[in-house]
Kinemage of the C-alpha trace (Angstrom):
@kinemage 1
@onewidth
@group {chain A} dominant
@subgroup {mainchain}
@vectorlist {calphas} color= white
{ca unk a 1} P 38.970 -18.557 22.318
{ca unk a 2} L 40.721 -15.450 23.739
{ca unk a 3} L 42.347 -17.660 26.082
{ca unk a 4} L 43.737 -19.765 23.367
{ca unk a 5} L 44.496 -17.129 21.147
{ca unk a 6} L 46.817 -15.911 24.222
{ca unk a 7} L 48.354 -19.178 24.808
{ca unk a 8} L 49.468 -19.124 21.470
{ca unk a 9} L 50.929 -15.516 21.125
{ca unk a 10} L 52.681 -16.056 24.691
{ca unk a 11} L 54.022 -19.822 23.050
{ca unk a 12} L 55.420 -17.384 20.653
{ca unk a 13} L 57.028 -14.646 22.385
{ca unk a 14} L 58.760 -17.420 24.827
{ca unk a 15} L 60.173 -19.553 21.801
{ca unk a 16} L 61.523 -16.358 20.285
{ca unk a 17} L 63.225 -14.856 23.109
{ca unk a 18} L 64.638 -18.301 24.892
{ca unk a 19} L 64.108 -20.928 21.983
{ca unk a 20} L 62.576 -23.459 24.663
{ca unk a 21} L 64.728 -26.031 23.779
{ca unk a 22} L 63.097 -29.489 25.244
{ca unk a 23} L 66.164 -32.534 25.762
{ca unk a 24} L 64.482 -35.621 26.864
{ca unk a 25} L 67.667 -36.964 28.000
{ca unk a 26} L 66.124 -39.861 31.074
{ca unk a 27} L 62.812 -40.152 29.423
{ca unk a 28} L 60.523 -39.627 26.813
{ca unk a 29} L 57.565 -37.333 26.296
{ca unk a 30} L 55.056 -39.698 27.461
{ca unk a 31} L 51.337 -38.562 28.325
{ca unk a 32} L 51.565 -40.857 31.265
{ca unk a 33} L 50.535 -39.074 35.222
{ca unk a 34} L 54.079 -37.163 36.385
{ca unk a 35} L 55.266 -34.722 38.933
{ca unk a 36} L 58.344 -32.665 37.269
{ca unk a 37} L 60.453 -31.125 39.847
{ca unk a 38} L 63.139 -28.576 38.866
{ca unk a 39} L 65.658 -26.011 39.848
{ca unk a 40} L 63.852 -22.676 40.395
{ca unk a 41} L 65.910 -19.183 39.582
{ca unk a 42} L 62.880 -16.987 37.774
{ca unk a 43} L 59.356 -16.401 38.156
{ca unk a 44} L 59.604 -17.313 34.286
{ca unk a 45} L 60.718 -21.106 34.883
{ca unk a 46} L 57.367 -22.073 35.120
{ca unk a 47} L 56.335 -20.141 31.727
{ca unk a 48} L 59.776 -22.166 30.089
{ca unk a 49} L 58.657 -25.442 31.298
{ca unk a 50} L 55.037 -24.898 30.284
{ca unk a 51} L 56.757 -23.625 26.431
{ca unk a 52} L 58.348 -26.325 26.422
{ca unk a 53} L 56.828 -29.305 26.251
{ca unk a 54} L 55.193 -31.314 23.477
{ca unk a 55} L 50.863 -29.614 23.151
{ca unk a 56} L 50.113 -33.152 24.228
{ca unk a 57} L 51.601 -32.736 27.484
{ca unk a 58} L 50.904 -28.951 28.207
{ca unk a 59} L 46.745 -29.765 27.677
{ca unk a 60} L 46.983 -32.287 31.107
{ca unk a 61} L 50.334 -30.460 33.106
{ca unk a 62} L 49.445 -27.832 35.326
{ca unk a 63} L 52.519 -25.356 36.842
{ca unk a 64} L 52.525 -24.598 40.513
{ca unk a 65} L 52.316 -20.804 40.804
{ca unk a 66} L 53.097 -19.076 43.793
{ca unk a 67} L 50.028 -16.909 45.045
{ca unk a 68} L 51.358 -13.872 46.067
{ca unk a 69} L 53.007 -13.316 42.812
{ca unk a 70} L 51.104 -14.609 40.446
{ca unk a 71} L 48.022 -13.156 41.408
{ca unk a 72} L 49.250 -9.405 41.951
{ca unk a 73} L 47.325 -8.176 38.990
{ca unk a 74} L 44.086 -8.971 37.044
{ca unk a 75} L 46.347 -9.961 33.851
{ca unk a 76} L 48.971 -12.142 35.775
{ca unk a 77} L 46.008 -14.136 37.685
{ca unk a 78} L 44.109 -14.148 34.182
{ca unk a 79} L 46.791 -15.885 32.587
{ca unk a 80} L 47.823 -18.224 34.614
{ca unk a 81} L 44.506 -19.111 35.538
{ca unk a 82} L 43.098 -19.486 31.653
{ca unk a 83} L 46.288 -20.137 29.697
{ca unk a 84} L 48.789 -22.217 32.254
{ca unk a 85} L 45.608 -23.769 33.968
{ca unk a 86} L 48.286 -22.755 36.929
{ca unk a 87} L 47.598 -24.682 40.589
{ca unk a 88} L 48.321 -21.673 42.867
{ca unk a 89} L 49.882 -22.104 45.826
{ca unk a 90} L 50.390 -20.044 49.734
{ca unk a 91} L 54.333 -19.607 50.169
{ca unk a 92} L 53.420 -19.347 54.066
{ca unk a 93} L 51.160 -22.308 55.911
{ca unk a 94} L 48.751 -21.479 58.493
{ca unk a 95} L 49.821 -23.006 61.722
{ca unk a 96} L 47.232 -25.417 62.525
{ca unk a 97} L 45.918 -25.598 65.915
{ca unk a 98} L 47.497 -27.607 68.727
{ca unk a 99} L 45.994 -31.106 70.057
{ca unk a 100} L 45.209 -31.927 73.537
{ca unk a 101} L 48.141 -34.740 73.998
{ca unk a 102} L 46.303 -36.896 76.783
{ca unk a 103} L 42.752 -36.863 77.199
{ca unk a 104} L 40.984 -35.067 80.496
{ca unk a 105} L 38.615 -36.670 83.475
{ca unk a 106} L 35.483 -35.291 84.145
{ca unk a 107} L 36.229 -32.126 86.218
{ca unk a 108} L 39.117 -30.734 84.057
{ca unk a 109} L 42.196 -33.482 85.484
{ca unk a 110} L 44.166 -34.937 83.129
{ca unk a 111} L 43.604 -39.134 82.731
{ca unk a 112} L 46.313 -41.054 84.471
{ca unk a 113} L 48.186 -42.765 81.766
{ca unk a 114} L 48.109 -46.792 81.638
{ca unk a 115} L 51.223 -48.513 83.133
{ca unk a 116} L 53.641 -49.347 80.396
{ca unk a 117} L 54.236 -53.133 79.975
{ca unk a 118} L 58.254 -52.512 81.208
{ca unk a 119} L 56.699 -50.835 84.200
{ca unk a 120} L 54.210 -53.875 85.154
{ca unk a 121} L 57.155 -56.310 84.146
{ca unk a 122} L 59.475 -54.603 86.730
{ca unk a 123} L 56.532 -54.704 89.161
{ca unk a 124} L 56.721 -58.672 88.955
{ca unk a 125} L 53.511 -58.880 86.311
{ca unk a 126} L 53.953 -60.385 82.792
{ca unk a 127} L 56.319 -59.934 81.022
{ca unk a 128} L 56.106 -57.337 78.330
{ca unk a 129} L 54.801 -58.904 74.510
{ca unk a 130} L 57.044 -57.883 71.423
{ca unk a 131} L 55.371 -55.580 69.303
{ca unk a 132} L 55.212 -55.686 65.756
{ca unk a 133} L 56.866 -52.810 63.484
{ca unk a 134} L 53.814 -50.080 63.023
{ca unk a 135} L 52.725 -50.388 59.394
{ca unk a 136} L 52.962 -47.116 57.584
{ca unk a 137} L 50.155 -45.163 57.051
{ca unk a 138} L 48.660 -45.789 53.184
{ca unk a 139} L 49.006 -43.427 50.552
{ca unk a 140} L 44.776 -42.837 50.893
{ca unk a 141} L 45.281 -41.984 55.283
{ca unk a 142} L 48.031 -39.306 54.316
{ca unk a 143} L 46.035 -37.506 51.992
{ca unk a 144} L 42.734 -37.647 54.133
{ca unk a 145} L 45.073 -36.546 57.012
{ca unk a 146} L 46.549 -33.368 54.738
{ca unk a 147} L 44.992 -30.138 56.601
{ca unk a 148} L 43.484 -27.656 53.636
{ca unk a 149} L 45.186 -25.236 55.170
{ca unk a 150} L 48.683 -26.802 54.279
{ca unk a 151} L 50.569 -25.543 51.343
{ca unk a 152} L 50.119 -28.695 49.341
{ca unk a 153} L 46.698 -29.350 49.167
{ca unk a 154} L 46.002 -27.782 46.041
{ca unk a 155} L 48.726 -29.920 44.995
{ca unk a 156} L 46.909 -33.139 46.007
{ca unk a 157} L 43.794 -31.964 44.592
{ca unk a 158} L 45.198 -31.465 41.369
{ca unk a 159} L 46.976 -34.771 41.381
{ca unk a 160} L 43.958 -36.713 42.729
{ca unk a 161} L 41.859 -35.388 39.686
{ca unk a 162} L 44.508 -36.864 37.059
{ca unk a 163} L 47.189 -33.908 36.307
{ca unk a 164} L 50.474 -34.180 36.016
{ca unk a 165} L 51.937 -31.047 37.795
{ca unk a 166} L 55.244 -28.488 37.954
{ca unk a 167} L 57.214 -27.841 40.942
{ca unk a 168} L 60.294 -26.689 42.737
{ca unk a 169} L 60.893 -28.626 45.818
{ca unk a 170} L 63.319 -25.481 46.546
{ca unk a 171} L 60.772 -23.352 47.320
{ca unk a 172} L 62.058 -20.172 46.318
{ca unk a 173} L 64.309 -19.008 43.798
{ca unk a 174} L 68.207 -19.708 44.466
{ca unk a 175} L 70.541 -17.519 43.140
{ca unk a 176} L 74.002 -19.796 43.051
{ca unk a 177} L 75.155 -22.630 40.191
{ca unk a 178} L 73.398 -25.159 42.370
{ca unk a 179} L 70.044 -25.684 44.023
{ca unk a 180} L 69.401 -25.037 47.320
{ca unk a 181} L 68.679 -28.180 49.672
{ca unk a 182} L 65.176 -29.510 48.698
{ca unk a 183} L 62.197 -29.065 51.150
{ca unk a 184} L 60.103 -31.687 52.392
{ca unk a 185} L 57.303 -31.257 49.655
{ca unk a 186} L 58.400 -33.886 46.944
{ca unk a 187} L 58.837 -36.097 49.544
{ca unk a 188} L 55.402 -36.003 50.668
{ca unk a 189} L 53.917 -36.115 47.663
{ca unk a 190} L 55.772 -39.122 46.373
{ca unk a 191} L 54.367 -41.021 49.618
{ca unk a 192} L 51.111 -39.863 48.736
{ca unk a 193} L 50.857 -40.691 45.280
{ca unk a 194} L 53.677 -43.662 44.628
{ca unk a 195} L 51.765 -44.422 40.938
{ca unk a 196} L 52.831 -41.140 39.792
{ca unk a 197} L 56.203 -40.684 37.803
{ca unk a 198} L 58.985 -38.494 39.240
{ca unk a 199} L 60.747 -36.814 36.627
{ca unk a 200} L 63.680 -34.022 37.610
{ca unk a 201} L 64.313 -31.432 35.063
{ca unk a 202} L 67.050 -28.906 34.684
{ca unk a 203} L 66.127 -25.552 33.482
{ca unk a 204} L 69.400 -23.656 31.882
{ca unk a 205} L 69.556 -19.986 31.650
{ca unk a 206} L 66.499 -18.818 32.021
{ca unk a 207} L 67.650 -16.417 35.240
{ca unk a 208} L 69.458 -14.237 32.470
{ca unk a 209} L 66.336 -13.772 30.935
{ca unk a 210} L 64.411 -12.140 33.188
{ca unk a 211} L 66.976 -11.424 36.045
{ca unk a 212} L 65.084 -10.283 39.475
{ca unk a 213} L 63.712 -7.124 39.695
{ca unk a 214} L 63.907 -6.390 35.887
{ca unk a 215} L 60.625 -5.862 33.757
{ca unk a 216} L 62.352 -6.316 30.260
{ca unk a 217} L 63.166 -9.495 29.523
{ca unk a 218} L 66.131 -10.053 27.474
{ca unk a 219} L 66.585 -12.772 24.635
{ca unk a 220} L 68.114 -15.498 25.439
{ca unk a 221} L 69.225 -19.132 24.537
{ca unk a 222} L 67.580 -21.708 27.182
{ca unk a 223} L 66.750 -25.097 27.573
{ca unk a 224} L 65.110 -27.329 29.352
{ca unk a 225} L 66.828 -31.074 30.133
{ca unk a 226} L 64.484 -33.749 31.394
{ca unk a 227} L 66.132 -36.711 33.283
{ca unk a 228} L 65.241 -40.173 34.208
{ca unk a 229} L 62.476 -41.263 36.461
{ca unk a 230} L 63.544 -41.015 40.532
{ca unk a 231} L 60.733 -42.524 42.762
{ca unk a 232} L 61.176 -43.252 46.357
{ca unk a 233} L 62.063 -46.698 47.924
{ca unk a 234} L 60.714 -48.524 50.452
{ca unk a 235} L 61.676 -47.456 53.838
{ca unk a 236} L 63.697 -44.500 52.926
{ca unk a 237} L 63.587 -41.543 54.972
{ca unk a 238} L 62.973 -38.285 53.671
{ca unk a 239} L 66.551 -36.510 53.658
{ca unk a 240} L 68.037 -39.342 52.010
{ca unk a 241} L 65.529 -39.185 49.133
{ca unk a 242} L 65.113 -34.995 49.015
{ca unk a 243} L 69.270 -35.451 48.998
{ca unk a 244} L 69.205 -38.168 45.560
{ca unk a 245} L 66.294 -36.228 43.994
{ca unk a 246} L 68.663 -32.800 44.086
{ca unk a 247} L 71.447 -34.552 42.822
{ca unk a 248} L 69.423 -36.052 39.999
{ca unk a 249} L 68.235 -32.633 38.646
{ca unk a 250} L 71.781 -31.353 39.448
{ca unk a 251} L 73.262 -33.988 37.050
{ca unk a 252} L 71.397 -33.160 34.566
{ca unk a 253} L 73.312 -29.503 33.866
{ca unk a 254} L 76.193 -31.340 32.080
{ca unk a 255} L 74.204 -33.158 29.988
């Protein structure tokens, strides 16, 4: 009950200072499984995203929040751990431990390697069979291969159980007109999870709101601008796609 009573004074205060304007300009509000990814300039774009769309869609959409921040004080973990039912996040991965790149023979010595098929060509043996493309790995192998200690685990945990989710594939907050060159994150995820809907969004104004360092917010008009469905092809490579994704949520400003 507290917890809703909050959600609702916070719905409030939001809507008055920024009116959380919602433009479904690609797409419509659709309870249907979706990854939003957006241009990040506040800590508050995830608190304007989360205002702003329909109840329907803010019960099974859960904000990515970054850790450090978010969980600074008992009140800012409360609330986005009871109100924004927030998926928190590590800004920094854990370098995971190296692998042994050949295996070793009894007694410490690395195993001689097998002679390549060129080399036993060359050497006047067969020669060498055509190999066949290697298949990429399924969605279901790159998530069982995700270590927990990488940064978007929680994200496939959350996804895997049914919610939609908020993100900026920035990764921190920019601080020019334009995004700053998308991290490999969306990517990832979209290979994971190809059923779920890609949807950019462009959040407008909300820096001026609650400029960095400031404690005071100050009121505001901002909006939020939702764009048509992206999802990644077959066979294209991660830059390419990170590169159309940006550009899709970049478009969206004139609208």
């Amino acid at each position: 009950m507290l917890a809703k009573l909050m959600s609702l004074f916070l719905l409030g205060i939001v809507r008055f200072l920024t009116g959380s304007q919602a433009r479904w300009y690609g797409c419509p509000p659709k309870a249907e499984q979706r990854i939003y990814f957006a241009n990040h300039q506040s800590h508050a774009d995830m608190v304007l995203i989360w205002a702003a769309l329909p109840e329907e869609l803010r019960s099974i959409t859960r904000p990515i929040a970054a850790k450090d921040y978010w969980t600074k004080t008992p009140l800012r973990q409360w609330i986005t751990t009871a109100v924004f039912n927030a998926v928190y996040v590590d800004r920094q991965a854990t370098p995971a431990r190296p692998t042994a790149a050949v295996a070793a023979e009894p007694g410490g010595a690395p195993a001689a390697a097998a002679p390549a098929d060129a080399d036993t060509a060359m050497a006047g043996g067969p020669d060498p069979s055509p190999e066949a493309p290697p298949r990429p790995p399924s969605p279901e192998a790159l998530r069982a291969a995700l270590p927990e200690s990488d940064p978007l685990a929680p994200l496939v945990r959350a996804l895997e159980s049914g919610d939609s989710i908020v993100i900026f594939p920035e990764g921190t907050r920019g601080h020019g007109d334009e995004p700053q060159p998308f991290k490999s994150g969306l990517f990832k995820l979209a290979q994971m999870f190809p059923q779920v809907v890609l949807v950019p969004a462009w959040i407008n104004n909300v820096q001026r709101v609650m400029p960095k360092g400031e404690v005071v917010p100050v009121p505001i008009l901002c909006s939020v601008t939702f764009g048509a469905p992206v999802q990644l092809e077959a066979g294209e490579e991660r830059r390419p796609f990170l590169d159309r994704a940006r550009r899709a949520v970049i478009a969206l400003r004139e609208v």
